[in-house]
Residue frames relative to the residue before (quaternion, step in Angstrom):
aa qw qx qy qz dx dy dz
X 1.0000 0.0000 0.0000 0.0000 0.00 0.00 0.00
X 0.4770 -0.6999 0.5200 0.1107 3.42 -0.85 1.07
X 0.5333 -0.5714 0.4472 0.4348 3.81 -1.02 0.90
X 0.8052 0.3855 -0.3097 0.3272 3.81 0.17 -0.60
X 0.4785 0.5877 -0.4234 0.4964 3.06 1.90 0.21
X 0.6129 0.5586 -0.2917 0.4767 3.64 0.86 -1.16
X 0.6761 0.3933 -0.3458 0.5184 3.83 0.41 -1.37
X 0.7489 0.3990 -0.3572 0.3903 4.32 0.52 -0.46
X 0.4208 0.5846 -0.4003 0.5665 3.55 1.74 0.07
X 0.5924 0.6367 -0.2422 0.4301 3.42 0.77 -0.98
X 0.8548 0.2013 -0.1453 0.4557 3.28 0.23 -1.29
X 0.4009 0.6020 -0.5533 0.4132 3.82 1.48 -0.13
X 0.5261 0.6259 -0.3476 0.4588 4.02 0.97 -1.70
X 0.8593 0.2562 -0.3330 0.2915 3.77 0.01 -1.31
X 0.6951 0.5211 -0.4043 0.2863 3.12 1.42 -0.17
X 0.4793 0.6993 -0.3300 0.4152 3.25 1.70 -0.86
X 0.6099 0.4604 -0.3083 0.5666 3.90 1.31 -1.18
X 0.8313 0.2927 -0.3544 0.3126 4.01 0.57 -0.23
X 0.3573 0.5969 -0.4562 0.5548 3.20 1.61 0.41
X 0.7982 0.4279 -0.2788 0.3196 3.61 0.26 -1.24
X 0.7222 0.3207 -0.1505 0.5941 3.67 1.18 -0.84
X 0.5421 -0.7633 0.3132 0.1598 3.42 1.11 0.88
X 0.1828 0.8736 -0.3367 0.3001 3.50 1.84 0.90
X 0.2549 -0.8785 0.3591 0.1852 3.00 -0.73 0.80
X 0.6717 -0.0851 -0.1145 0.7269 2.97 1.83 0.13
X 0.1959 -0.7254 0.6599 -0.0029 4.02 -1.44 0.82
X 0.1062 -0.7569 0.6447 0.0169 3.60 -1.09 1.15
X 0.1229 -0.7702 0.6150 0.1164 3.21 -1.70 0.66
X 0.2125 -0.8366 0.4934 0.1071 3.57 -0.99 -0.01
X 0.2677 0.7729 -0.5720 -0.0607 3.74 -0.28 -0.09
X 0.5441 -0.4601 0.2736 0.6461 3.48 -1.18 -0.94
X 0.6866 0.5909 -0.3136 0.2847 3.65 0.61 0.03
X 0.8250 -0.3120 0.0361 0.4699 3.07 1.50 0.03
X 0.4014 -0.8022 0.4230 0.1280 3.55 -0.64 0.82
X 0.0382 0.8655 -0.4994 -0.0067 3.77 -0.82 0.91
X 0.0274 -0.7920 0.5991 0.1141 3.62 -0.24 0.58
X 0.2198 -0.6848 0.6804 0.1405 3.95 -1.19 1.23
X 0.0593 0.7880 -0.6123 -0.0257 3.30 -1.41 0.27
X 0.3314 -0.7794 0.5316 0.0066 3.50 -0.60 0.98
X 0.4791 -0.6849 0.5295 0.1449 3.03 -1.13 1.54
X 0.7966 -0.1192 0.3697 0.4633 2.70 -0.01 -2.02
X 0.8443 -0.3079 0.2480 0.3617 3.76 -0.24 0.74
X 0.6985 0.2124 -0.0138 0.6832 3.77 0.94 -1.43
X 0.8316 0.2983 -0.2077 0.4200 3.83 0.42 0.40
X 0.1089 -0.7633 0.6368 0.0056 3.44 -0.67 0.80
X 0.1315 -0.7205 0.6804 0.0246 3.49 -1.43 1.05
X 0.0961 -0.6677 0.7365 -0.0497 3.43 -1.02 1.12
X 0.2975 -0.7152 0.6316 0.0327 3.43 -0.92 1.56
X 0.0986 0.6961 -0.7108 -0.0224 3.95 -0.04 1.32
X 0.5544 -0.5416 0.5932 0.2178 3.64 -1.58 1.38
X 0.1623 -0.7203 0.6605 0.1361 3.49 -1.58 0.26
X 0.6549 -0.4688 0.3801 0.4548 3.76 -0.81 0.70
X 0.1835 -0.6863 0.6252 0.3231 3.63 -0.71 0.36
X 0.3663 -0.6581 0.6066 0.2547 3.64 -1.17 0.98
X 0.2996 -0.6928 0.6293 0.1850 3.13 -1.25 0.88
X 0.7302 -0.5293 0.2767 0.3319 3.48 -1.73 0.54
X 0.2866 -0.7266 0.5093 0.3613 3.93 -1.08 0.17
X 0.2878 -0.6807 0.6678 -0.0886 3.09 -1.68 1.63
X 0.5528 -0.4790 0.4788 0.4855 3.74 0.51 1.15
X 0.4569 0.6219 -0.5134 0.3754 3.96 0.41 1.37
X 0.5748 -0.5062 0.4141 0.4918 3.55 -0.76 0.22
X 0.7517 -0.3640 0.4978 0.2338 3.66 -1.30 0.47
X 0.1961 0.7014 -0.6485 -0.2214 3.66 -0.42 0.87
X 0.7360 -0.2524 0.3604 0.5145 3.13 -1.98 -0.60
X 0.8259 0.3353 -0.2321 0.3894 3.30 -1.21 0.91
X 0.4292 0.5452 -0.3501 0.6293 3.56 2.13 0.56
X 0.1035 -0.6524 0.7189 0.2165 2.78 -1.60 0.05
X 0.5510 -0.6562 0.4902 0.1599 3.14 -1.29 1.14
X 0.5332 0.7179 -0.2251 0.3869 3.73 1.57 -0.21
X 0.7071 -0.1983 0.2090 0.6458 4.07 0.77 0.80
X 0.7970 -0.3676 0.3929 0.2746 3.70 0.77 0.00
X 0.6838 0.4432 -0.3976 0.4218 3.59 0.91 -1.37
X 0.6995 -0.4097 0.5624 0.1629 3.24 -2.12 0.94
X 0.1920 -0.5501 0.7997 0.1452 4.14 -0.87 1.28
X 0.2845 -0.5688 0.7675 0.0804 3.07 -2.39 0.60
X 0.0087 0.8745 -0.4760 0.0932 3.85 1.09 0.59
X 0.4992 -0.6494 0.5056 0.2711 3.32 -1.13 1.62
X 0.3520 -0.7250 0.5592 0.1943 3.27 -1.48 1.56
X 0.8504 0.0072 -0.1186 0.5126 3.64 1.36 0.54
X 0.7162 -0.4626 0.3694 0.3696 3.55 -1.17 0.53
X 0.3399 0.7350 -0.5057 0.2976 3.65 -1.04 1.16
X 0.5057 -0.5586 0.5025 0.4239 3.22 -1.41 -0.42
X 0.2850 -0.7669 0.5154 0.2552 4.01 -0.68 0.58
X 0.0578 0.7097 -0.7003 -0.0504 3.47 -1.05 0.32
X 0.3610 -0.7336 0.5699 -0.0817 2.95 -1.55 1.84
X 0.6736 0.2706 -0.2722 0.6316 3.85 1.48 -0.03
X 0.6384 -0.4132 0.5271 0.3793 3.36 -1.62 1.01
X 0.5343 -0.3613 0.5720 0.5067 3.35 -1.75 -1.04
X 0.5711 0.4967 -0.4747 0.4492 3.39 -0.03 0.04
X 0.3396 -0.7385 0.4826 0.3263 3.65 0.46 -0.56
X 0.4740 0.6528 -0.4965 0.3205 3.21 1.06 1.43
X 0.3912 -0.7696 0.3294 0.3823 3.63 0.06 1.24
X 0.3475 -0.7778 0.4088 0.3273 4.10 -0.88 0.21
X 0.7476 0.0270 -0.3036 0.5901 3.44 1.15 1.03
X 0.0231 -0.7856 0.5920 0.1787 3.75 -0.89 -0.03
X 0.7553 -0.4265 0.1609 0.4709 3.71 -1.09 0.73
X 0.7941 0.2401 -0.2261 0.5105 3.59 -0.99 -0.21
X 0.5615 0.4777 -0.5527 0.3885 4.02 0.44 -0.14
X 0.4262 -0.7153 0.4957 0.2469 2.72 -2.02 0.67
X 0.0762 0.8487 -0.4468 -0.2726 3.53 -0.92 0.17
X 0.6127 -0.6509 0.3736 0.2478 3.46 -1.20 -0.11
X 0.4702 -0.7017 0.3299 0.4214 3.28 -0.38 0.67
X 0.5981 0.5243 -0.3412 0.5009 3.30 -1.14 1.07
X 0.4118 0.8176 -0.2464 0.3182 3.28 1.52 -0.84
X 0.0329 -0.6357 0.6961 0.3319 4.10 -0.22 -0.37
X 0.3742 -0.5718 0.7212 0.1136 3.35 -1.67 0.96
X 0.8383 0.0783 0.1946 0.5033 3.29 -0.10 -1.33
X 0.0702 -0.5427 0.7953 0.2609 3.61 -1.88 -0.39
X 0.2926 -0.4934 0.8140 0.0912 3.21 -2.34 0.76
X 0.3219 -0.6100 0.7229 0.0413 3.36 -1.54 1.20
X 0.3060 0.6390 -0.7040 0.0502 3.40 -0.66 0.73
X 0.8548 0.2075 -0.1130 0.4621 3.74 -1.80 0.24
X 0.7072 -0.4900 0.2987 0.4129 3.73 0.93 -0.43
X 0.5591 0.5965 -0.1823 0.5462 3.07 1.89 -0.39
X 0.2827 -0.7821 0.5250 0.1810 3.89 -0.59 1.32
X 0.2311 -0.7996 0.5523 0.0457 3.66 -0.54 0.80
X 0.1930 -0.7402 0.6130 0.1979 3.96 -0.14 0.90
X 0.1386 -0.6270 0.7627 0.0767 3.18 -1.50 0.73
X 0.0772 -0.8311 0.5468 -0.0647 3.04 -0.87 1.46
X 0.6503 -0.6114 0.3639 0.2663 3.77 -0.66 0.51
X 0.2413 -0.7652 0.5735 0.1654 3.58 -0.49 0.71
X 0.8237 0.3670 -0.0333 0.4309 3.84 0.78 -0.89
X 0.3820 -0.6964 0.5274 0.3016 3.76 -0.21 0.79
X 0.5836 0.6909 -0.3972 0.1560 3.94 -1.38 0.19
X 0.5963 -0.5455 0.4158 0.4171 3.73 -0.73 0.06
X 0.3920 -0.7189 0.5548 0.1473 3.31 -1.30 1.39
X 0.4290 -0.7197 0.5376 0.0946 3.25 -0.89 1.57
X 0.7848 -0.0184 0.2939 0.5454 3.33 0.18 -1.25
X 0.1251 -0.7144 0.6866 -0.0498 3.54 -1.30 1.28
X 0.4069 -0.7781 0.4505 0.1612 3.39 -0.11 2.00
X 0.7244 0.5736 -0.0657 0.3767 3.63 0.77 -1.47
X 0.1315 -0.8074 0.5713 0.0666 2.71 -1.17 0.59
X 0.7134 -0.4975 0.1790 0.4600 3.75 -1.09 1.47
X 0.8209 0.0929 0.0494 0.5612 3.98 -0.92 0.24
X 0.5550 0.5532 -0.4903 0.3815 3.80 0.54 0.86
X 0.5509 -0.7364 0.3133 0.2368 3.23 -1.02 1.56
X 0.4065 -0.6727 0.6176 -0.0276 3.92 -0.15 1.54
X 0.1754 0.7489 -0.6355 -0.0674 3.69 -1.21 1.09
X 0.8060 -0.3653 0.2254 0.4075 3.49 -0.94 0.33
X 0.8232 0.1391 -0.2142 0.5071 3.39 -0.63 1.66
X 0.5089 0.7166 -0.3443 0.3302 3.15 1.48 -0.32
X 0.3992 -0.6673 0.4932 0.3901 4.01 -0.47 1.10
X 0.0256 -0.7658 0.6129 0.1931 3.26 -1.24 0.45
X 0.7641 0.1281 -0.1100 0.6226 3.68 1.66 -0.02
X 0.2801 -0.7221 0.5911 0.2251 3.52 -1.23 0.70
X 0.0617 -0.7744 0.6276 0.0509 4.03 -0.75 0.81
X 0.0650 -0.8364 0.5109 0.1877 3.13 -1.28 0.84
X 0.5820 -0.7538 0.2528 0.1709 3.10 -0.25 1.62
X 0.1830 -0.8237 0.4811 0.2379 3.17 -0.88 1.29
X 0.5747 -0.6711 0.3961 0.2499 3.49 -1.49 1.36
């Protein structure tokens, strides 16, 4: 069994243990990596997966998770899925020029049945939303440009 087989055994267990004991949300930790599920509502499961927090440019090469465009900060899917940009309600959770705050959910990724928040690392004003509602999103792929506030 492969590590990414074990770590998706894992999270089937944490969800199967918050479905059964009727939890509304369950954290793990090791040294390898940290996951916290949380549950809306009965038919849905959120798993908050963190993203690297991008750090600031200093006439430095570009890291992963920059854009090389004027400076602004990518928010880049931390995995393969479908994205969705509006709550249920059909209120969207960011639209261009709003600010948000780090910590923020931007978006969810559908993958396997399981909603995944994608949450912001970086406070500032959305530039540009790459994505479109219910469009398949693969790994690393920008899905928003932020320009960071200073």
């Amino acid at each position: 069994m492969s590590k990414m087989d074990s770590y998706l055994q894992r999270l089937k267990e944490l969800i199967e243990i918050l479905k059964k004991e009727n939890l509304s949300e369950i954290s793990i930790e090791d040294n390898k990596f940290k996951v916290s599920i949380k549950r809306n509502n009965p038919d849905q499961t959120l798993v908050n997966v963190p993203i690297n927090s991008p750090q600031p440019l200093l006439n430095q090469e570009v890291p992963r998770g920059m854009s090389e465009e004027a400076g602004y900060l990518e928010i880049t899917s931390p995995l393969v899925g479908i994205v969705r940009l509006t709550r249920n309600d059909g209120t969207p959770y960011l639209k261009e020029g709003n600010q948000i705050k780090k910590g923020q959910t931007v978006c969810v990724i559908e993958a396997m049945k399981v909603l995944n928040e994608v949450s912001s690392q970086v406070a500032g004003k959305v530039v540009r939303i790459m994505v479109k509602e219910k469009q398949l999103v693969e790994y690393g792929q920008t899905m928003v440009l932020v320009e960071a506030d200073v």
